[in-house]
C-alpha positions in Angstrom: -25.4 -4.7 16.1 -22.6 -6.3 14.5 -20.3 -4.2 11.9 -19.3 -4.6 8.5 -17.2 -3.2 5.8 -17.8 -3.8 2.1 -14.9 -3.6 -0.3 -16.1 -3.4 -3.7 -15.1 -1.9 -7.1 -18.3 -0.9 -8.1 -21.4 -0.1 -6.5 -24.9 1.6 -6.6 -25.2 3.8 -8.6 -22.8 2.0 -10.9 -24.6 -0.9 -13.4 -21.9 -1.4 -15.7 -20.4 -4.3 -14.0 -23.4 -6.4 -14.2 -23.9 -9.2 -11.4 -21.3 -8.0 -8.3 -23.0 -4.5 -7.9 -26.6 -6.0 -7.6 -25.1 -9.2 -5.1 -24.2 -6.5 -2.8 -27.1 -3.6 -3.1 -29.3 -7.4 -2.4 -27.3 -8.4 0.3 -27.2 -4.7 1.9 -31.3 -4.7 1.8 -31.6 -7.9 3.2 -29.0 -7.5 6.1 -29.1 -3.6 6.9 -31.6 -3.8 9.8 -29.2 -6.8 11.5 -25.5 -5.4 10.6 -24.5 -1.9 10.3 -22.7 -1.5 6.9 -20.5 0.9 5.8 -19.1 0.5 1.8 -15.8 1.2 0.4 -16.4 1.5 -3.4 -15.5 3.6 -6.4 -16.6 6.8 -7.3 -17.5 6.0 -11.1 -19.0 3.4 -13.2 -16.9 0.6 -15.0 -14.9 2.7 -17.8 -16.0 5.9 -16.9 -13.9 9.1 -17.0 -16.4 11.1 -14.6 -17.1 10.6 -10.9 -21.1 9.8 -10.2 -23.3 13.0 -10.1 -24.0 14.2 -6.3 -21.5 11.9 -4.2 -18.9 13.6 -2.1 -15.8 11.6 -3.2 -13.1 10.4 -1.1 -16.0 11.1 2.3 -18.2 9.0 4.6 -20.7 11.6 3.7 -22.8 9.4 1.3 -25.5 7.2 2.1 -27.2 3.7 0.4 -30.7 3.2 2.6 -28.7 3.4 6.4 -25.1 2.3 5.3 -22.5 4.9 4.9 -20.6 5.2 1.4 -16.8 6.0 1.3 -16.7 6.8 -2.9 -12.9 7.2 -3.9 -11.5 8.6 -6.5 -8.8 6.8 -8.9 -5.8 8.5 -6.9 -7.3 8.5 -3.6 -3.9 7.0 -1.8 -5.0 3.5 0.5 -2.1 4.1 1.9 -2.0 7.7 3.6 -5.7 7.7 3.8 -6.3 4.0 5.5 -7.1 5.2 9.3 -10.1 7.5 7.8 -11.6 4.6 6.1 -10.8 2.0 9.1 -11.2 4.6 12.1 -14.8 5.3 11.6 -15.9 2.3 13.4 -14.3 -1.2 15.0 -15.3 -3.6 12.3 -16.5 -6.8 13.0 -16.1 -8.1 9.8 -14.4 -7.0 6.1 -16.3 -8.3 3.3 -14.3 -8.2 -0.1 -15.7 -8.5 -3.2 -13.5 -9.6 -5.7 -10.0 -11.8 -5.3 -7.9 -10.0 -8.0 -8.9 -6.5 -7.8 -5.7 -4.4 -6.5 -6.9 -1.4 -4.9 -10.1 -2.9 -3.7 -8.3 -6.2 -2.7 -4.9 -7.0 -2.9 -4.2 -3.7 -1.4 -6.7 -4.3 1.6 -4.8 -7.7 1.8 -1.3 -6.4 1.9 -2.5 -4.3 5.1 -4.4 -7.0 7.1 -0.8 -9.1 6.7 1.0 -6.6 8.3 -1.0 -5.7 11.1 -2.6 -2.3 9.6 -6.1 -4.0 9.4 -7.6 -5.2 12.4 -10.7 -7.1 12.0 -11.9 -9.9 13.8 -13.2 -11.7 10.6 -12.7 -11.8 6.6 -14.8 -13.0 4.4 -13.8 -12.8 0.6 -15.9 -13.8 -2.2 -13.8 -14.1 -5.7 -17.2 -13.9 -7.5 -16.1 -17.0 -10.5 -12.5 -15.2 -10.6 -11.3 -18.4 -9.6 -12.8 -20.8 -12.2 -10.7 -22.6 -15.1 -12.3 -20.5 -17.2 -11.4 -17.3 -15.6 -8.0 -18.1 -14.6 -7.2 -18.7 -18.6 -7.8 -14.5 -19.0 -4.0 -13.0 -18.7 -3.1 -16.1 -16.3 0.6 -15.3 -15.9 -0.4 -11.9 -13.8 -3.0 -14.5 -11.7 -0.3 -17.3 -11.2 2.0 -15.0 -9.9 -0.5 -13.0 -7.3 -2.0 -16.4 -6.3 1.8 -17.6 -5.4 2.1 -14.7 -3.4 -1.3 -14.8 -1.8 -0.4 -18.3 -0.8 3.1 -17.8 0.1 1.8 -15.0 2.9 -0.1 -18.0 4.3 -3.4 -15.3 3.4 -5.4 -18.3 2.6 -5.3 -19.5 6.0 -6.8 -16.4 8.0 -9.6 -15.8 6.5 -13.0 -17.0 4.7 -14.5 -17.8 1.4 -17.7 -17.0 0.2 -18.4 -19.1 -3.1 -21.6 -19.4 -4.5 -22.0 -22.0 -6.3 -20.5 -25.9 -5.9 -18.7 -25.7 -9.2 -17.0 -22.7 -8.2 -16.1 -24.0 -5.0 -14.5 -26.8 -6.6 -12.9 -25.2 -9.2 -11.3 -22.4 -6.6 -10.1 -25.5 -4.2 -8.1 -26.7 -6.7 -6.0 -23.7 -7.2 -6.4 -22.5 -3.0 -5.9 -25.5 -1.7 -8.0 -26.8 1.6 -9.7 -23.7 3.0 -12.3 -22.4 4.6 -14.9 -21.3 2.7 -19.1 -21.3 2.8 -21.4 -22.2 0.2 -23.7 -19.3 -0.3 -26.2 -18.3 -3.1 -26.0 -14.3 -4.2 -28.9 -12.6 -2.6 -31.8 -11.5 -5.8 -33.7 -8.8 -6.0 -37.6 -8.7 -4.5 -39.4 -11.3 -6.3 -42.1 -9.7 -8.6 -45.7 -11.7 -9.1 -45.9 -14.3 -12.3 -47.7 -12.3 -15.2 -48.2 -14.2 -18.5 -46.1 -13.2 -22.2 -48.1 -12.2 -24.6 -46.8 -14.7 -27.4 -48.1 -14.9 -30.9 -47.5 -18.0 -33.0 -44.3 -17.6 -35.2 -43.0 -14.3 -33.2 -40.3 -14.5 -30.8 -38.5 -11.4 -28.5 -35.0 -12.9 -27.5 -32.8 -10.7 -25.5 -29.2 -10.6 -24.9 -28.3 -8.7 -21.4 -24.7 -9.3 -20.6 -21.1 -8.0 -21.0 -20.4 -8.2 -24.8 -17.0 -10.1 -24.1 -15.6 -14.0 -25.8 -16.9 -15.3 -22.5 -20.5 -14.7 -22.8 -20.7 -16.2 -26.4 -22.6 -13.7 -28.2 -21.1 -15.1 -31.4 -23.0 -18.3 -30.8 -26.3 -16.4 -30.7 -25.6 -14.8 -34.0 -24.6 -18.3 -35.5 -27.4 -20.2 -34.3 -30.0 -17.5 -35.7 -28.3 -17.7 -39.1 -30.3 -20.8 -40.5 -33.7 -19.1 -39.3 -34.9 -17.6 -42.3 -38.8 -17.7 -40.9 -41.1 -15.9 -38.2 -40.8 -12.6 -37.3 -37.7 -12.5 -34.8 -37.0 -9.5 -32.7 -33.2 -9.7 -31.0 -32.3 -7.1 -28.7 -29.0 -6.9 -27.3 -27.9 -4.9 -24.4 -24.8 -4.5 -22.3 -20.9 -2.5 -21.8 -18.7 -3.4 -24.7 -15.9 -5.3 -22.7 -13.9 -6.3 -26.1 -14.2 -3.9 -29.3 -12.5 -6.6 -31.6 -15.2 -8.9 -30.3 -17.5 -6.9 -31.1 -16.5 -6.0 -34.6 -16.7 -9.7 -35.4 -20.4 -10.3 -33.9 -21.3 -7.2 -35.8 -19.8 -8.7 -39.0 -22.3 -11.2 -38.5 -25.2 -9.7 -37.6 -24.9 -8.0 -41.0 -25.7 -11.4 -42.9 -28.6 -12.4 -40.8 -31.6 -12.9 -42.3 -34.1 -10.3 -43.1 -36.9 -11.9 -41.0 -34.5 -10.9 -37.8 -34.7 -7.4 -35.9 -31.1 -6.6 -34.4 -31.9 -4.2 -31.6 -28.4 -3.0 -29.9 -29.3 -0.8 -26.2 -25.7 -0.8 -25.1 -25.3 -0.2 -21.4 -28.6 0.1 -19.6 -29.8 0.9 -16.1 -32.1 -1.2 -13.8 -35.1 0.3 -14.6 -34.6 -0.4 -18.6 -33.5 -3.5 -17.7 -36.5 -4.6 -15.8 -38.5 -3.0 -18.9 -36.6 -5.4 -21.1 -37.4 -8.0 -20.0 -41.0 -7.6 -19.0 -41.5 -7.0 -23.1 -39.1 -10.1 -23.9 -39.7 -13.8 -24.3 -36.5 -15.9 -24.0 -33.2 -14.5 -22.3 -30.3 -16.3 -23.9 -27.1 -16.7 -23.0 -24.7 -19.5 -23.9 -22.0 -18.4 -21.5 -18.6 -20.2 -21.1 -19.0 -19.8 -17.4 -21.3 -18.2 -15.1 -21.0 -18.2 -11.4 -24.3 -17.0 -10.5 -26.2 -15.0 -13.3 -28.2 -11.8 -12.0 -29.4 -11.6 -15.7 -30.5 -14.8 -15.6 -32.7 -14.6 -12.6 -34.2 -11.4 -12.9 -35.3 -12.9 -16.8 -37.2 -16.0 -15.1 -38.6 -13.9 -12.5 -40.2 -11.8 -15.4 -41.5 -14.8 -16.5 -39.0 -15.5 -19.4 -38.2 -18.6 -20.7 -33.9 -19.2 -20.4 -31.9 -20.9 -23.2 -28.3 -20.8 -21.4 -25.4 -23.4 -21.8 -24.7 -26.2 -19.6 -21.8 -23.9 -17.8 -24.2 -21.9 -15.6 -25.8 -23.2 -12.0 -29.1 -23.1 -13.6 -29.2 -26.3 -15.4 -31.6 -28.1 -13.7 -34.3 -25.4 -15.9 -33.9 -27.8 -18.3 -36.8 -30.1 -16.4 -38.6 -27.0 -15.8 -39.3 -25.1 -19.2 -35.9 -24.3 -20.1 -33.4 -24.8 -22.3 -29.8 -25.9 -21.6 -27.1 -26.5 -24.6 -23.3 -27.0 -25.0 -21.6 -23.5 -25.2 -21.2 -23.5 -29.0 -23.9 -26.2 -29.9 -25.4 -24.3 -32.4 -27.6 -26.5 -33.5 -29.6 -27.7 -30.6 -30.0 -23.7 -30.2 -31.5 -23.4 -33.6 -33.7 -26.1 -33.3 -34.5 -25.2 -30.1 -35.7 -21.2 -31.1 -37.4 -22.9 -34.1 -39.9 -24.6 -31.4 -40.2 -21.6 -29.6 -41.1 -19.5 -32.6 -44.5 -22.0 -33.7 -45.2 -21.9 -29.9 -49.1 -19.8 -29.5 -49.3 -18.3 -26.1 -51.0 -20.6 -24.6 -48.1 -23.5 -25.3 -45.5 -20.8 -24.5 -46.7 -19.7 -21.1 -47.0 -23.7 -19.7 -43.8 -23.5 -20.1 -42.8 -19.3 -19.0 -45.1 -20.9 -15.4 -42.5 -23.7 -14.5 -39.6 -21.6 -15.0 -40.9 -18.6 -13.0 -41.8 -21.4 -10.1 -38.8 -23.5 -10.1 -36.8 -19.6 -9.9 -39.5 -19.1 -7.1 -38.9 -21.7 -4.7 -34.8 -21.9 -4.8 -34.8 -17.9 -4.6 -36.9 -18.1 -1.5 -34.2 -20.9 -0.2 -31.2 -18.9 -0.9 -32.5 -15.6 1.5 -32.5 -17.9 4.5 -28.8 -19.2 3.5 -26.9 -15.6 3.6 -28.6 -14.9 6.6 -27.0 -17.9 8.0 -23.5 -17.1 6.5 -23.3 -13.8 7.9 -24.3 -14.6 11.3 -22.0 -17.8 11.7 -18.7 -15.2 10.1 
């Protein structure tokens, strides 16, 4: 059985970070019983102060299913410690999980150039860290480690994982030509179509993603504005990435009509997620960029209708039941909700059907394709 280490800055339990924690609990389940997996992670969520309850930090003592956990804590030094992580087994292959991230990255990188990391294969995934978009967050630091990256020649001994064409494209034109696979994030297990329970002029929109510029919350709040009918019940979950941000979406969400329920959750766990979104109707997220979108599938799955911009890989919902604007088209968004909100159940869930099968059959599709990355790296 082939050998793997995971480097990742969060993982199970953590939820905070959204999207890269689930891509590699999915990936584990799928693979565990065909590679032996061992995870080097932190040992607290995104912004915590506190180390997860019942983990032995800075140990191989932990377990996820079969794999073995290595949870470190923030001064656990890469350095000294490097042949107790690496030791434990002959690795086949090092699997990062982010391109920028300096202890769970850069650091990993710096040893594998000198000859402290032997491995026959390395696959890195930059999870949309190296999309126009992203690279315009605090670029100067990015431009500089990129340089360097490159100047080592890194980019040339080893392989990236992007999921998405756009991202692949977008990351060529800052990497260069190399070698990379095209590879969808692995889901979660596909629960059974059930139908909404819809009346005519109610609607349950949820918002479940990092309250940050680049998932355009403000947009959402804009759009609802003009709405001043139907009963509308917004509820609005996820880690505050950006307090001004946040100040300035809750500025607005003051003035919103009366007719419009505001719910805020903050940071939830999977199980409240998944309980969201079976009691929701339309998951929206006008997004300045998405590379995948875990939120996104595990709403269709749950048989909600999507309103998302055209910046996500999911635009091709639009022929299915969907709804796909320009990031800050406000408009089309309002007119769009408007529809939605007249729509009886029986109009809404012809339309809740060919989401949940078009999310189906590509889902299905993308299981086969990581099984065929891993085995080829």
């Amino acid at each position: 059985m082939n050998k793997c280490l995971i480097v990742c800055a969060s993982f199970y339990p953590a939820f905070k970070s959204g999207g890269p924690v689930r891509s590699i609990t999915n990936l584990i389940e799928l693979l565990d019983t065909k590679y032996h997996f061992d995870v080097f992670t932190a040992d607290r969520d995104l912004g915590e102060r506190k180390p997860f309850i019942s983990i032995k930090a800075n140990s191989w003592n932990n377990k996820y299913r079969i794999s073995n956990v290595f949870y470190s804590s923030p001064y656990y030094s890469l350095l000294f410690g490097y042949k107790k992580i690496l030791s434990k087994n002959n690795y086949d292959l090092i699997y990062f999980n982010s391109f920028f991230d300096f202890k769970f990255t850069i650091r990993f990188m710096l040893m594998f150039f000198v000859g402290l990391l032997k491995v026959k294969s390395v696959v890195l995934a930059p999870r949309g860290e190296l999309t126009f978009g992203a690279m315009k967050i605090k670029p100067r630091k990015k431009y500089l480690y990129l340089k360097f990256f490159k100047m080592l020649g890194l980019q040339n001994k080893i392989t990236f994982h992007f999921t998405s064409k756009s991202e692949a494209e977008e990351a060529l034109s800052f990497l260069g030509n190399v070698d990379y696979k095209l590879t969808p994030n692995m889901h979660d297990k596909i629960p059974i179509y059930k139908e909404k329970n819809k009346l005519e002029n109610k609607l349950k929109i949820v918002f479940l993603s990092r309250i940050s510029p680049k998932k355009n919350l403000k947009t959402i709040i804009e759009s609802l504005m003009p709405i001043e009918t139907g009963d509308i019940c917004f509820t609005i979950a996820g880690v505050i990435d950006d307090e001004d941000y946040w100040n300035e979406c809750n500025f607005l969400i003051a003035r919103l009509p009366k007719n419009i329920n505001v719910n805020f959750l903050g940071a939830i766990g999977r199980e409240q997620v998944q309980k969201v979104f079976e009691e929701s109707h339309l998951f929206y997220l006008p997004t300045l960029n998405e590379n995948y979108g875990h939120a996104i599938v595990e709403a269709m799955v749950n048989s909600n209708l999507v309103m998302l911009s055209d910046q996500t890989p999911w635009s091709d919902v639009v022929k299915h039941g969907g709804y796909i604007g320009g990031v800050n088209d406000s408009s089309y968004y309002t007119t769009s909700i408007k529809k939605l909100i007249n729509m009886n159940q029986k109009e809404f869930n012809s339309l809740t059907v060919q989401t949940y099968d078009f999310c189906f059959s590509i889902l299905n599709e993308n299981q086969s394709k990581v099984q065929k990355m891993f085995n080829e790296s």
